[in-house]
C-alpha positions in Angstrom: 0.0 0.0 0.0 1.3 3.6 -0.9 1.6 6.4 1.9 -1.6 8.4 3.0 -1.6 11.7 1.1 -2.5 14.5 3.1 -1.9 18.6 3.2 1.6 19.0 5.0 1.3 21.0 7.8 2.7 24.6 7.4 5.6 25.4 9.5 5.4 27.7 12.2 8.4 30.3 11.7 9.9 33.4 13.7 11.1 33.8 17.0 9.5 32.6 20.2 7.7 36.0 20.5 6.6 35.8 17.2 5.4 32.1 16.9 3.5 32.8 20.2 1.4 35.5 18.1 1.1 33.1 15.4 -0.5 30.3 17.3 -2.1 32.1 20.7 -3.8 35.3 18.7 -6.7 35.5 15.5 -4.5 38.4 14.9 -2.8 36.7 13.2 -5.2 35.7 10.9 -6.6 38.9 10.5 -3.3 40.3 9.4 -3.1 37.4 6.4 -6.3 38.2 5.3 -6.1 42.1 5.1 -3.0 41.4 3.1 -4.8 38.5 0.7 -7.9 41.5 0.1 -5.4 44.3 -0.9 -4.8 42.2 -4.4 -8.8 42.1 -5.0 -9.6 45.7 -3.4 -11.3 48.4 -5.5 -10.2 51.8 -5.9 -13.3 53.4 -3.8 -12.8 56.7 -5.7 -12.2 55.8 -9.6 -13.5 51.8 -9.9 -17.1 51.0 -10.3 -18.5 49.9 -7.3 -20.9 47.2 -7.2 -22.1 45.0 -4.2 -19.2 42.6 -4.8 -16.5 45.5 -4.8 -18.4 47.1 -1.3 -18.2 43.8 0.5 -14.5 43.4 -0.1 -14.5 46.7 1.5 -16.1 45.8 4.3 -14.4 42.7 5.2 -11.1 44.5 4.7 -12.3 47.2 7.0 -13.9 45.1 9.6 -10.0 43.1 9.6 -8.8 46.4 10.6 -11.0 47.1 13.3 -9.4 43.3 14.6 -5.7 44.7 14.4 -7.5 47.9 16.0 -8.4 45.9 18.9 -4.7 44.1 18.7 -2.9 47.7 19.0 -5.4 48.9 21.6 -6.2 51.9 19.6 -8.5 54.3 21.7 -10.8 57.0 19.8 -13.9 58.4 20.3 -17.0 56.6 17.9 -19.7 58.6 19.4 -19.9 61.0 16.6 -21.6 57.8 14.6 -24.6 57.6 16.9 -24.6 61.4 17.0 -24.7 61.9 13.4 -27.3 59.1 13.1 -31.0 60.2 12.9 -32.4 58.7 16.2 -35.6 57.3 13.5 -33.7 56.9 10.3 -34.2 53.5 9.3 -32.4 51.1 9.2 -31.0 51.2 12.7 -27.3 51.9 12.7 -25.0 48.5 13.9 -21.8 50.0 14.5 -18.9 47.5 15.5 -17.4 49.8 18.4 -13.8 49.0 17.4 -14.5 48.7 13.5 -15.0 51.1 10.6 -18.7 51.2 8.4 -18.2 50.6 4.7 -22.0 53.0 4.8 -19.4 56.1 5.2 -18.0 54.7 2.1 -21.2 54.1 0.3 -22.2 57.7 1.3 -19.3 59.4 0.3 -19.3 57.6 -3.0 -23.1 58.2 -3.5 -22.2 62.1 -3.1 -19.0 62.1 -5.2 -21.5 60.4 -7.4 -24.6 62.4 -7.0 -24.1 65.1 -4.7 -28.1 65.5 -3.9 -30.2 63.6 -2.4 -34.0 63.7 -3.1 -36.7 62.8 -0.8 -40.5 63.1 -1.4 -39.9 65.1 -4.0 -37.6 67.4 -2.6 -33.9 67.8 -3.7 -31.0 68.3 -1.1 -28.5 69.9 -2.5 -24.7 69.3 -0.7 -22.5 71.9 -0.3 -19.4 72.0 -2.4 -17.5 71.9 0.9 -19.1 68.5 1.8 -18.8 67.5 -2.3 -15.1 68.4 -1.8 -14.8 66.5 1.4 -16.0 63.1 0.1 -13.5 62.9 -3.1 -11.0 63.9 -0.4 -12.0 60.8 1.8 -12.1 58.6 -1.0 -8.8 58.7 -2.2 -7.6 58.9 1.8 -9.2 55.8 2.0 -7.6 54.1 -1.1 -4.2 55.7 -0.1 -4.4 54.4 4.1 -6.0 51.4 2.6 -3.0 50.3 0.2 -0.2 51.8 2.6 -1.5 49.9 5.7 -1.6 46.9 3.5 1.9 47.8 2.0 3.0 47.2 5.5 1.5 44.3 6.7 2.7 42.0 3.5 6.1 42.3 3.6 6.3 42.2 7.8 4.4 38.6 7.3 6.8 37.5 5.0 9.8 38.4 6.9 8.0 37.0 10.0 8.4 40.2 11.4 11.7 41.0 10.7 11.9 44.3 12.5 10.6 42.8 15.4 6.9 42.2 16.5 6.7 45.4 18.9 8.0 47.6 16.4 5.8 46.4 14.1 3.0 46.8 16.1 3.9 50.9 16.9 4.2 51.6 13.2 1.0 50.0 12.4 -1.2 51.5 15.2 0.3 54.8 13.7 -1.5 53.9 10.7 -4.3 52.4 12.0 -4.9 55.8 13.8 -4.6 58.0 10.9 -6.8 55.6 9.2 -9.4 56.1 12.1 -9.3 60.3 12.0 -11.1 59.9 8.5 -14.2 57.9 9.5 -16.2 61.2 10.4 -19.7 61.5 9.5 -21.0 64.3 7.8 -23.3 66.5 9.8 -24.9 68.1 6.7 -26.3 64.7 5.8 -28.2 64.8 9.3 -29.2 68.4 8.9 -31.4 66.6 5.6 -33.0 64.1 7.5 -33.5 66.4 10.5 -36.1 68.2 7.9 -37.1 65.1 6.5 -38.5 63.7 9.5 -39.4 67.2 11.7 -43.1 66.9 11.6 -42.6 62.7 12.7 -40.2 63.8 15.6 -42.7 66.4 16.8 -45.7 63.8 16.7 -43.2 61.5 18.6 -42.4 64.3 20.8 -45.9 65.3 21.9 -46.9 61.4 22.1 -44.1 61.1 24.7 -45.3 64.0 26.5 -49.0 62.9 26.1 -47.9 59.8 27.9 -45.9 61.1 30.7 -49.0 64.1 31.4 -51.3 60.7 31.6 -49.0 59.3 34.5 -49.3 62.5 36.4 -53.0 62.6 35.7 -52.5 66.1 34.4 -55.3 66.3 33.0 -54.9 69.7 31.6 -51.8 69.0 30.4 -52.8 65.8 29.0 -55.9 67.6 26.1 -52.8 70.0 25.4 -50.8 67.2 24.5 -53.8 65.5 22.8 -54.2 68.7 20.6 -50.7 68.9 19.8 -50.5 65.5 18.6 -53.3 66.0 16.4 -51.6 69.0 15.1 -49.0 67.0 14.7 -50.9 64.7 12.2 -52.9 67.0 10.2 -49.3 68.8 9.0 -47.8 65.6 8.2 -50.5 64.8 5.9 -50.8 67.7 4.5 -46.5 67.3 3.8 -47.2 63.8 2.8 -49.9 65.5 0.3 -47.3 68.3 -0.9 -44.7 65.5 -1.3 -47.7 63.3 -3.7 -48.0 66.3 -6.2 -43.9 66.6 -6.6 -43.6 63.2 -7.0 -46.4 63.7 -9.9 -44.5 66.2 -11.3 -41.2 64.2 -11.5 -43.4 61.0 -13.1 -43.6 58.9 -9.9 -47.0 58.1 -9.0 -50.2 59.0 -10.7 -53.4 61.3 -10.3 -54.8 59.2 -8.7 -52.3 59.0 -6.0 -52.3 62.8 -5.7 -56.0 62.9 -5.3 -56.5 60.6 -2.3 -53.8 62.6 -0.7 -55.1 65.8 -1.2 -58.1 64.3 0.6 -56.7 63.3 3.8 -55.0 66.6 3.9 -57.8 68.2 4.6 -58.2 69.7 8.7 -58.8 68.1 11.5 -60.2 70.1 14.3 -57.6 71.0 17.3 -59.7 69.4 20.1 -61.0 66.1 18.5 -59.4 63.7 21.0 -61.1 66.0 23.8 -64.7 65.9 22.1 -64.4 62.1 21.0 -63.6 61.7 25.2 -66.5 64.1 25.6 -68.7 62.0 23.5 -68.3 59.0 26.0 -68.8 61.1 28.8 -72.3 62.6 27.5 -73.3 58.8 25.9 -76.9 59.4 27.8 -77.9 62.8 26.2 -76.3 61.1 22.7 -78.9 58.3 23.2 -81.3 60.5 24.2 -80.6 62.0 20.8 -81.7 58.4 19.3 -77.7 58.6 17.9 -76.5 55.8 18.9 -74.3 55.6 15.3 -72.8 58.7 17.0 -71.9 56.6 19.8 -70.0 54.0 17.4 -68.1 56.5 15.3 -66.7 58.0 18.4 -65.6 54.7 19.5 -63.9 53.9 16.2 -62.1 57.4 16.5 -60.6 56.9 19.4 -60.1 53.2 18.7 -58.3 53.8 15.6 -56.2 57.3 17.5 -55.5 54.5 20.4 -53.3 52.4 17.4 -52.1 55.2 15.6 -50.8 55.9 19.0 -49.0 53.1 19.8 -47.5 52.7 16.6 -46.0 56.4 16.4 -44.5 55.2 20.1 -42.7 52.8 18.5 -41.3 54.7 15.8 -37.7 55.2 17.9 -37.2 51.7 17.7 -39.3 50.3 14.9 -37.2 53.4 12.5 -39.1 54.7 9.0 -37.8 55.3 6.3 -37.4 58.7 4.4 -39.4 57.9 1.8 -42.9 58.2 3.5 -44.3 56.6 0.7 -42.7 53.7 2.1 -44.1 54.1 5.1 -47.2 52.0 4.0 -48.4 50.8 8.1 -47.6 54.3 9.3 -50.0 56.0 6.4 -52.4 53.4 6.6 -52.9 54.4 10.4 -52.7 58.3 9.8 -55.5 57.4 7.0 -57.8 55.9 9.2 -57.3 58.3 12.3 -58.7 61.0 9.5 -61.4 58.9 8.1 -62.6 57.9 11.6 -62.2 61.4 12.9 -64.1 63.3 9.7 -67.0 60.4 10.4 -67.3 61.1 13.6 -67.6 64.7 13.1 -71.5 65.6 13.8 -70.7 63.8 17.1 -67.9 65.9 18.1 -70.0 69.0 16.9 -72.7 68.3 19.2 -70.9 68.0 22.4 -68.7 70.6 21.8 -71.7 72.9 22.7 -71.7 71.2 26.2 -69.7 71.8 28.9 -66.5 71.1 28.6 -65.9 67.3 30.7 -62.6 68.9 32.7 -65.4 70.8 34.7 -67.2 67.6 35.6 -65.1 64.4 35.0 -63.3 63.4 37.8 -62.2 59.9 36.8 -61.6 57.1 34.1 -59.7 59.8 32.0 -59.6 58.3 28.1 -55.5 57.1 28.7 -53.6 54.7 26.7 -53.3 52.8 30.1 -56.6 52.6 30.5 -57.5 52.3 26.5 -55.0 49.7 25.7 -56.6 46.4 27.5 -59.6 47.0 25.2 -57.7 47.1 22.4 -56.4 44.3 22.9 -59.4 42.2 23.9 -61.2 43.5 20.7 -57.9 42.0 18.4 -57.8 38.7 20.3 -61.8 38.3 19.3 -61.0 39.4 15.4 -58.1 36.8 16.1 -60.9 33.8 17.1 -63.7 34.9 14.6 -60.4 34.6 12.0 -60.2 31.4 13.0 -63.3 29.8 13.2 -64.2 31.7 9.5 
């Protein structure tokens, strides 16, 4: 019988320092692979940069946030969260030691197009930022090719100039390399318009919430009215964005015309009256109304979702495109459809007094509206399944 092939074992090399860092360490590793990428890596300023070409990026960059970790380079990261829209989606996943290929991607996508255009409006950058993207670019090819320069010929000579040196020279690089990754504020400035009349609805449903666990009442139909503010101007934005996205050949007529429709008022106090409503049921029966009764309900049954859902906007995110949005809009829709149906309700008991002078309990909260809610879903849930 012949010998058993096999793959020969690779010799371990270097001195005793070095072959400890060979076999004890995934630095190691890391600094064999960021010089194996360097013969595949794009130019991220000149070469065309397709998924492929921004994935080698990113592997080679999260290697270097490894030898990071290996020369125990300290910097400050926070500017990432801080230049991060708190309900951009998707949420930013920052390695704390590595570096995001998105700063690449952006800076390409505004060497490439510098504007961005969202719901029809167009952001214009400034040359300064324009200028400071090509400048990162070819930093980033330059760092990216001399860091790599060094690591190839140190693994070959097993670290011939010993493994501390080598280690101060490349943290050197490595921290140059990390001065670059700086987000640019301007592209926060766009999003802090885009999503203004969202963080204000946010806002004043955070504030709604904490007036409900004071019981501040008074407080709490402020809050109720600003919220409601807070709606009716993002619809009518949402509408203003529908006719420029007509006008640029991205939705139809159509389109435009159901959101001119939900653009029009609301009144301030609605979620007061729709409370109100409740409170007077007996003189609405007396009325014979008891349809008025039901519409009310629905309003405050379909504000009570659109409630929780803008709640969770910080963590579920949105995106910029509120066309894209389709749950969020859905919900706004039928906040406005419920609210304009329940309107001859909400006329009538706005001529009454006004409930803060005579309720004195049970105040319409999310605390005390949510158990409902979700009793009336887990019934839809059963009728869905016997059907």
């Amino acid at each position: 019988m012949g010998k058993k092939g096999g793959k020969k074992k690779e010799k371990i090399t270097g001195t005793p320092d070095v072959v400890r860092f060979k076999t004890t360490t995934t630095y190691y590793a890391s600094l064999r692979e960021c010089a194996q990428l360097q013969e595949s890596l794009p130019f991220v300023a000149s070469d065309p940069m397709a998924e492929d070409e921004y994935k080698k990026v990113a592997r080679f960059l999260s290697m270097l946030g490894m030898l990071c970790d290996m020369c125990e380079v300290q910097s400050d990261k926070g500017y990432r969260t801080r230049n991060y829209h708190k309900l951009l989606d998707p949420r930013p996943n920052f390695d704390p030691k590595g570096f995001p290929v998105a700063v690449v991607r952006a800076a390409r996508g505004i060497q490439d197009e510098p504007s961005l255009c969202y719901n029809g409006k167009r952001y214009q950058f400034s040359d300064e930022v324009k200028e400071k993207a090509e400048s990162f670019l070819k930093d980033i090819d330059r760092e990216m090719n001399l860091i790599a320069g060094y690591i190839e010929p140190a693994l070959k000579s097993d670290f011939g100039q010993g493994l501390r040196t080598f280690k101060v020279e490349l943290t050197d690089k490595l921290m140059e390399f990390d001065d670059m990754f700086i987000y640019s504020a301007e592209l926060l400035e766009i999003y802090n318009d885009v999503f203004a009349v969202i963080d204000e609805m946010v806002q004043a449903e955070a504030r709604l919430t904490a007036a409900e666990e004071r019981e501040d009442i008074e407080q709490k139909q402020a809050e109720e009215a600003a919220f409601v503010r807070a709606v009716e101007a993002f619809l009518v934005l949402y509408s203003e964005a529908m006719e420029a996205k007509y006008t640029a050949g991205e939705v139809t007529q159509a389109e435009v015309n159901v959101s001119r429709e939900f653009a029009e008022s609301i009144p301030e106090r609605s979620l007061e009256l729709a409370e109100a409503a409740i409170f007077y049921e007996y003189k609405v029966m007396d009325l014979g109304r008891e349809d008025w009764l039901e519409s009310a309900n629905e309003f405050i049954r379909s504000y009570l979702e659109l409630r929780l859902y803008v709640a969770s906007i910080p963590l579920q995110r949105l995106s910029p495109e509120y066309i894209d949005n389709k749950r969020f809009i859905t919900l706004l829709r039928a906040f406005h459809t419920r609210g304009a149906k329940a309107f001859p309700v909400l006329e009538y008991v706005s001529g009454l007094p006004k409930i803060s002078h005579s309720k004195s309990s049970r105040w319409m909260t999310k605390a005390l509206l949510l158990p409902e809610l979700q009793e009336l879903y887990r019934r839809k849930l059963e009728e869905g399944h016997v059907a």
